[in-house]
C-alpha positions as CSV (number, residue, x, y, z in Angstrom):
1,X,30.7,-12.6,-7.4
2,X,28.5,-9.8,-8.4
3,X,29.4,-6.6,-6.5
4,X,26.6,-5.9,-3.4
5,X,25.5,-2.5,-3.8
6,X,24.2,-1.2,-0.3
7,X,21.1,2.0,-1.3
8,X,20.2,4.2,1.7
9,X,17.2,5.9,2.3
10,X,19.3,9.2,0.6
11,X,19.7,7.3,-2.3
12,X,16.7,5.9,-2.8
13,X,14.9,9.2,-3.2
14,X,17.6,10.6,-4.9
15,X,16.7,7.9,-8.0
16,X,13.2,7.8,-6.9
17,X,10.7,10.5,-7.4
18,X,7.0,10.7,-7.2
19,X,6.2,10.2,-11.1
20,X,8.7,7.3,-11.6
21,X,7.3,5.7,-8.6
22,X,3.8,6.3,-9.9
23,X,5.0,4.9,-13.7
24,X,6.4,2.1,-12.0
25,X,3.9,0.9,-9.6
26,X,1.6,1.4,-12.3
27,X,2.9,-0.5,-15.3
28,X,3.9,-3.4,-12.7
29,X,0.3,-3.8,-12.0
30,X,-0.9,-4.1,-15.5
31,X,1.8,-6.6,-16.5
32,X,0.5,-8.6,-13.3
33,X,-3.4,-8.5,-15.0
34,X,-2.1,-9.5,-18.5
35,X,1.4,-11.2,-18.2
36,X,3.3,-14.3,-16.3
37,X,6.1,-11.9,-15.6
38,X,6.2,-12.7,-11.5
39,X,5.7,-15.6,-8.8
40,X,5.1,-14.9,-5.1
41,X,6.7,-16.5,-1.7
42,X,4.7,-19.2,-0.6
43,X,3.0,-18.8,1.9
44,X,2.4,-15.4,1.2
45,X,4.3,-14.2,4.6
46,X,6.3,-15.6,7.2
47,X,6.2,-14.1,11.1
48,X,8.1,-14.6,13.9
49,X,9.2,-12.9,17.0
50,X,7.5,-12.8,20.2
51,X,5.8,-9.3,20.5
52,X,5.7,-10.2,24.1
53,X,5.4,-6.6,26.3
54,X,8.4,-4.3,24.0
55,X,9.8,-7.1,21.8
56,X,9.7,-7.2,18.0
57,X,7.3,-9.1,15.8
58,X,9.0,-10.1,11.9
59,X,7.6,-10.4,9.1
60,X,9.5,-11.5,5.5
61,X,7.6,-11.8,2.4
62,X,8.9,-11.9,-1.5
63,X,8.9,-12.0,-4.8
64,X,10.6,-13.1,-8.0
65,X,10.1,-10.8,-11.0
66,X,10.8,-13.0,-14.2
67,X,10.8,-10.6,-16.7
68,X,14.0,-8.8,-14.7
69,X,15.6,-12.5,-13.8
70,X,15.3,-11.1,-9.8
71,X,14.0,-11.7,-7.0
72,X,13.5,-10.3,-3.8
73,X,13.2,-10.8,0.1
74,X,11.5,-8.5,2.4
75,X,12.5,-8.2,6.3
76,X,10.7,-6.3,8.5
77,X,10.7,-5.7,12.0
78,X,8.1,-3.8,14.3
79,X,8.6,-3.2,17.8
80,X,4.8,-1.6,19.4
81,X,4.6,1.6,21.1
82,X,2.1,3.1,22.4
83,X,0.4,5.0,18.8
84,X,2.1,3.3,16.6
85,X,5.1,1.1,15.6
86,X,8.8,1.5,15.7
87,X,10.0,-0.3,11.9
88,X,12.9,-1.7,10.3
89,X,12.7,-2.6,7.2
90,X,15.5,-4.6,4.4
91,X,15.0,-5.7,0.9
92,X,17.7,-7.7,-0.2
93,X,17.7,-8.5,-4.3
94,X,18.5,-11.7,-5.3
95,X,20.2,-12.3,-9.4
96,X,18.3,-15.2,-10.3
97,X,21.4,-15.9,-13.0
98,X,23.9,-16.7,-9.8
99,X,21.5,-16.7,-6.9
100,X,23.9,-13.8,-5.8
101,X,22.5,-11.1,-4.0
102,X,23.1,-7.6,-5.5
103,X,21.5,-5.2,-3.6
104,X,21.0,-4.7,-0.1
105,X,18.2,-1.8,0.9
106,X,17.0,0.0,3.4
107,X,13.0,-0.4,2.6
108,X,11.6,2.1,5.4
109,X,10.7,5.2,3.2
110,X,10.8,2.7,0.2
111,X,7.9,0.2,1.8
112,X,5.9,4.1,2.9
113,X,6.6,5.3,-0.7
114,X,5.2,2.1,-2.5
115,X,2.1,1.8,-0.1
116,X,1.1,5.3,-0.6
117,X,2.0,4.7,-4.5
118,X,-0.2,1.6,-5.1
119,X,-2.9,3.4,-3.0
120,X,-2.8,6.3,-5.5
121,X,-2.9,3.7,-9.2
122,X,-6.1,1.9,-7.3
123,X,-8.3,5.2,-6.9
124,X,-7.1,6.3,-10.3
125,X,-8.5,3.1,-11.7
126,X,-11.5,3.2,-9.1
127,X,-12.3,6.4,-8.0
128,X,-14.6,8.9,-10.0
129,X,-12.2,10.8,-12.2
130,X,-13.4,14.2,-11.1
131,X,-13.4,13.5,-7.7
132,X,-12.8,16.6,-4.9
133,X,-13.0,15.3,-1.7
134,X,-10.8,13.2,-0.2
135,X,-11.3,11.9,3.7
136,X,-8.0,10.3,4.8
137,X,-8.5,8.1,8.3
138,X,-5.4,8.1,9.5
139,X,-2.5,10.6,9.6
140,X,1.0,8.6,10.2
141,X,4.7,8.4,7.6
142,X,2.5,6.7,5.2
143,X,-0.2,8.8,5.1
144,X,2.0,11.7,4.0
145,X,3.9,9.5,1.1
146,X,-0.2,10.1,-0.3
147,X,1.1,14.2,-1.0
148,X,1.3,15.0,-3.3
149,X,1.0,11.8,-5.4
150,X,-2.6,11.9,-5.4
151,X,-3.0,15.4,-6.2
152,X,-1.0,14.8,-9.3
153,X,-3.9,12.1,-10.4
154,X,-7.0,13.9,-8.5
155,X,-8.0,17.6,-8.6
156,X,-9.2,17.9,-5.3
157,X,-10.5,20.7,-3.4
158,X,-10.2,19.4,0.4
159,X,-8.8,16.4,2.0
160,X,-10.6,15.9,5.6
161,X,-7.8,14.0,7.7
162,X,-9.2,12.0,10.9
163,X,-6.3,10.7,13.4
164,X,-6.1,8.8,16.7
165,X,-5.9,12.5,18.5
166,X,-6.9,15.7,17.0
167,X,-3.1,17.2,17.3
168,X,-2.1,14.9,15.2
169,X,-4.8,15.4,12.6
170,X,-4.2,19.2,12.6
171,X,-0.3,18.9,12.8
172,X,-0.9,17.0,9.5
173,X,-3.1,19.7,7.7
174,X,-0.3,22.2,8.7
175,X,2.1,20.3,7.4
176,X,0.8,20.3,3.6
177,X,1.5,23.6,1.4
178,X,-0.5,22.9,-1.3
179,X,-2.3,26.0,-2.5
180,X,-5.2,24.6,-4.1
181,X,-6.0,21.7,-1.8
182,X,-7.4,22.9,1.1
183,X,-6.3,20.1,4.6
184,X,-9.2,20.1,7.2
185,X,-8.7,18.1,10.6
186,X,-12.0,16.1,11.5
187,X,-12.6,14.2,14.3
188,X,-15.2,11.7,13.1
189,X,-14.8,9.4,10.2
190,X,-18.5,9.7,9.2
191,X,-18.2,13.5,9.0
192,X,-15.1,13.1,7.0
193,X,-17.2,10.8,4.7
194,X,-20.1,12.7,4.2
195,X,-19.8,13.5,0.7
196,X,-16.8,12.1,-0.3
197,X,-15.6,10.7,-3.3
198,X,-12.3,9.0,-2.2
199,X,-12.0,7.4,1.3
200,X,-8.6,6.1,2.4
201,X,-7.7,4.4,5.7
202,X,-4.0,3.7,7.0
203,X,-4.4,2.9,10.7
204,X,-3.9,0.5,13.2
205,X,-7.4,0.6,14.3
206,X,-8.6,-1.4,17.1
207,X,-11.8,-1.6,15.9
208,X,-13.6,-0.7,12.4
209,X,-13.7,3.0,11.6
210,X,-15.6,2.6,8.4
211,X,-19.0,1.2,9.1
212,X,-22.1,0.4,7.2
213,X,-24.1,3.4,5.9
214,X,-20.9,6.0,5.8
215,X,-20.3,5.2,2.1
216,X,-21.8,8.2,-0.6
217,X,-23.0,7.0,-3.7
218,X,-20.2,6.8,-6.2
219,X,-17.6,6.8,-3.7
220,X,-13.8,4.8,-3.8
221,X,-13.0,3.2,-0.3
222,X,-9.1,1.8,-0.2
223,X,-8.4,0.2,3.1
224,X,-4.8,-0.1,3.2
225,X,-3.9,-0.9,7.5
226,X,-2.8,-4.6,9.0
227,X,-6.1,-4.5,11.4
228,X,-9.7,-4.8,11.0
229,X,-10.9,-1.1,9.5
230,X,-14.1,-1.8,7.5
231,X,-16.7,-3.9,8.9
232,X,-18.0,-6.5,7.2
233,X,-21.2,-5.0,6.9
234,X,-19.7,-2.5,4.4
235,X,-19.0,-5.4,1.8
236,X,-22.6,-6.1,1.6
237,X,-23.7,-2.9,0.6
238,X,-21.1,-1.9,-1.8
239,X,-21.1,-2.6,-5.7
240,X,-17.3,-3.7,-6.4
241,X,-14.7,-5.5,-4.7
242,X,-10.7,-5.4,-5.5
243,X,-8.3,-7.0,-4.0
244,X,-4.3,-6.7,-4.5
245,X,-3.6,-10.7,-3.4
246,X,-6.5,-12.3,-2.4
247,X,-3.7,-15.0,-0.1
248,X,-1.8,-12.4,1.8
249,X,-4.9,-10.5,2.5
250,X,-6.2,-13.6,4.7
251,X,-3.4,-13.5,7.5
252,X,-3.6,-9.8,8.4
253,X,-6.4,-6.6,7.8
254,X,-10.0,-6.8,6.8
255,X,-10.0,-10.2,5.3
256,X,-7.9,-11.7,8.0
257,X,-10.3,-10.4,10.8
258,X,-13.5,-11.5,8.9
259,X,-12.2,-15.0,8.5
260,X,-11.1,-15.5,12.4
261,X,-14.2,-13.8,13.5
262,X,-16.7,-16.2,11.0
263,X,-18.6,-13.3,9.4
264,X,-17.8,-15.3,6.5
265,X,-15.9,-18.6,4.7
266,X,-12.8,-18.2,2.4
267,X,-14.6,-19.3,-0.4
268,X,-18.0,-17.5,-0.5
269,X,-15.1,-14.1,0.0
270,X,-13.1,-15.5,-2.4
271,X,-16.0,-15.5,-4.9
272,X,-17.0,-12.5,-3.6
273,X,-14.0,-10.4,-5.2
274,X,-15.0,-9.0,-8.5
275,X,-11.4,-8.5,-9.9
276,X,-7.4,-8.0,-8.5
277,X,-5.9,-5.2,-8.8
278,X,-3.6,-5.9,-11.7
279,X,-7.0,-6.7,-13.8
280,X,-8.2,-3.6,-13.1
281,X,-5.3,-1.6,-14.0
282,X,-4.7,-3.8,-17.2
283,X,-8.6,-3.1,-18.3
284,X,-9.2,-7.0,-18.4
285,X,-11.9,-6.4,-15.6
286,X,-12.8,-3.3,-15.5
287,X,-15.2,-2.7,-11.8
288,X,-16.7,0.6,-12.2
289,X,-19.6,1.2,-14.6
290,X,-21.1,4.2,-13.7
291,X,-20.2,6.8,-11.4
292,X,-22.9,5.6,-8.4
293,X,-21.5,2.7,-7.6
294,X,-19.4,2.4,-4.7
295,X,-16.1,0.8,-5.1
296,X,-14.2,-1.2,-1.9
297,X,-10.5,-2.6,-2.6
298,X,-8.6,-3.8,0.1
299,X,-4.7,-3.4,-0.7
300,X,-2.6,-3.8,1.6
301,X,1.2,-4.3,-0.8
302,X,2.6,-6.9,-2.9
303,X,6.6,-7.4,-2.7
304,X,6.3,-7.6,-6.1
305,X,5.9,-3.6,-6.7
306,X,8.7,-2.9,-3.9
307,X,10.9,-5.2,-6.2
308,X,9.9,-3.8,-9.4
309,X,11.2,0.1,-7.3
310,X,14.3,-1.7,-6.1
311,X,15.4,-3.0,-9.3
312,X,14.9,0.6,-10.6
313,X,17.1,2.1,-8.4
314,X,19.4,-0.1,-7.8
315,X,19.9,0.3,-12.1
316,X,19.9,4.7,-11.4
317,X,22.4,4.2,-8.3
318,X,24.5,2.5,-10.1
319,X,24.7,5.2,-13.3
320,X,25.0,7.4,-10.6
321,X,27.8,6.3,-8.6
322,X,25.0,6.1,-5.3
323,X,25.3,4.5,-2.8
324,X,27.8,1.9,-1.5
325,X,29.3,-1.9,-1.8
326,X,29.6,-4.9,0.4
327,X,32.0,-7.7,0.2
328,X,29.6,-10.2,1.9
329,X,31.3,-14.0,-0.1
330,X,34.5,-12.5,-0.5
């Protein structure tokens, strides 16, 4: 049996830094526009758990990257608080070869370091290229996996951050050292908006906190929480809209909400989406023309991209002597 090697959250960002991630997030989405290099679990998530009062909610989800002969399973476990979750997160790899498992990993940073990643290669594809302002809704451990990612792709002058309380909005702002990026705490989302060119959310809104009319011309929004953040009204006044995977998308965020809510049918959304993400990075459908148009993609993670980090370092641990190894079939 293939040796189990067991990567801890040291580990992983010992083998993991922002520009690899970045390399790899991005060159994983533009073999998914051009290549059959991957499948996806079917259905696109399973949950279970109660979430009655303090008990956990699961979720697993995977993916089988061909071109590396693996495949992986994600397991995740939330547990609600009061503003905000309490997570557990595993991705165990799979050798296609043996249908041994080789890898065992704890995914907590890894799933906050890919979401903030794949958030990063959309607006880069989507987002005006000389953009300056960027109005972050939402100020948790994802949210700061953005920094300084984006500011490696963007040149931006300020970053308006808007969070469930103020504290935590200006604890955030404090928290950056970035010379030339100057972190404002804003308490509305429409002030935060007002003239940006990049709009991200990460919450777990209870109810939208993007709304029609907040939206400048030429302006990038990536909604990136599990709960409804964008109204629907936005999608009918923007000019292109991206998806990451159109089928995941419909049990959980934007999408999920519209559906169960009847602002709209799967199929007239469905036709609705001008391209997925991994088109857009690969240049098959490109979405923005000109610099007016305003720009809506929903992405909310694909296993696929955590996989594609895993097998990465599970490779550099293992030149590296990192981490450690489990005798699970022995």
């Amino acid at each position: 049996m293939p040796e189990l090697r067991v990567l801890r959250e040291a580990d992983l960002k010992a083998v993991l830094d922002v520009e690899t991630g970045l390399e790899i997030v991005e060159r994983t989405f533009r073999d998914l526009g051009t290549r059959d290099i991957f499948r996806l679990s079917e259905p696109a998530a399973l949950f279970g758990g109660s979430g009655i009062a303090t008990a956990a909610r699961y979720k697993s989800k995977g993916a089988t990257l061909i071109s590396e002969n693996v495949t992986g399973i994600r397991l995740i476990s939330d547990v609600a608080r009061k503003h905000g979750f309490r997570s557990h997160h595993m991705l165990v790899v799979f050798d296609d070869g043996t249908g041994a498992p080789i890898g065992l990993l704890n995914e907590t940073w890894l799933h906050r370091f890919r979401t903030a990643l794949t958030g990063v290669v959309a607006a880069r594809h989507l987002a005006p290229p000389e953009s300056r302002v960027l109005a972050l809704i939402g100020a948790g451990s994802i949210a700061a996996e953005l920094f300084p990612a984006i500011t490696r792709v963007f040149d931006l002058d300020e970053v308006r951050v808007v969070a469930r309380r103020r504290a935590s909005a200006e604890d955030f702002c404090r928290s950056r050292s970035d010379p030339s990026t100057r972190f404002v705490a804003v308490d509305d989302p429409r002030e935060a908006l007002d003239g940006a060119q990049i709009a991200i959310t990460l919450t777990l809104a209870e109810a939208p906190v993007i709304g029609p009319g907040m939206l400048s011309p030429g302006a990038f929004l990536c909604s990136m929480g599990e709960t409804e953040e964008v109204a629907f009204g936005v999608l009918e006044e923007i000019d292109g809209f991206v998806v990451d995977d159109f089928e995941y998308a419909t049990v959980l965020g934007d999408i999920e909400s519209w559906l169960r809510n009847g602002r709209i049918d799967r199929a007239a959304l469905e036709a609705r989406v001008d391209a997925d993400i991994g088109e857009v990075v690969a240049g098959t459908k490109p979405v923005r023309e000109n610099p007016d148009q305003r720009i809506f993609a929903i992405v909310q993670g694909m296993a696929i991209c955590d996989l594609a980090l895993a097998r990465h370092a599970l490779r550099a641990a293992e030149e590296r002597g990192l981490g450690g190894s489990l005798d699970l079939f022995g």
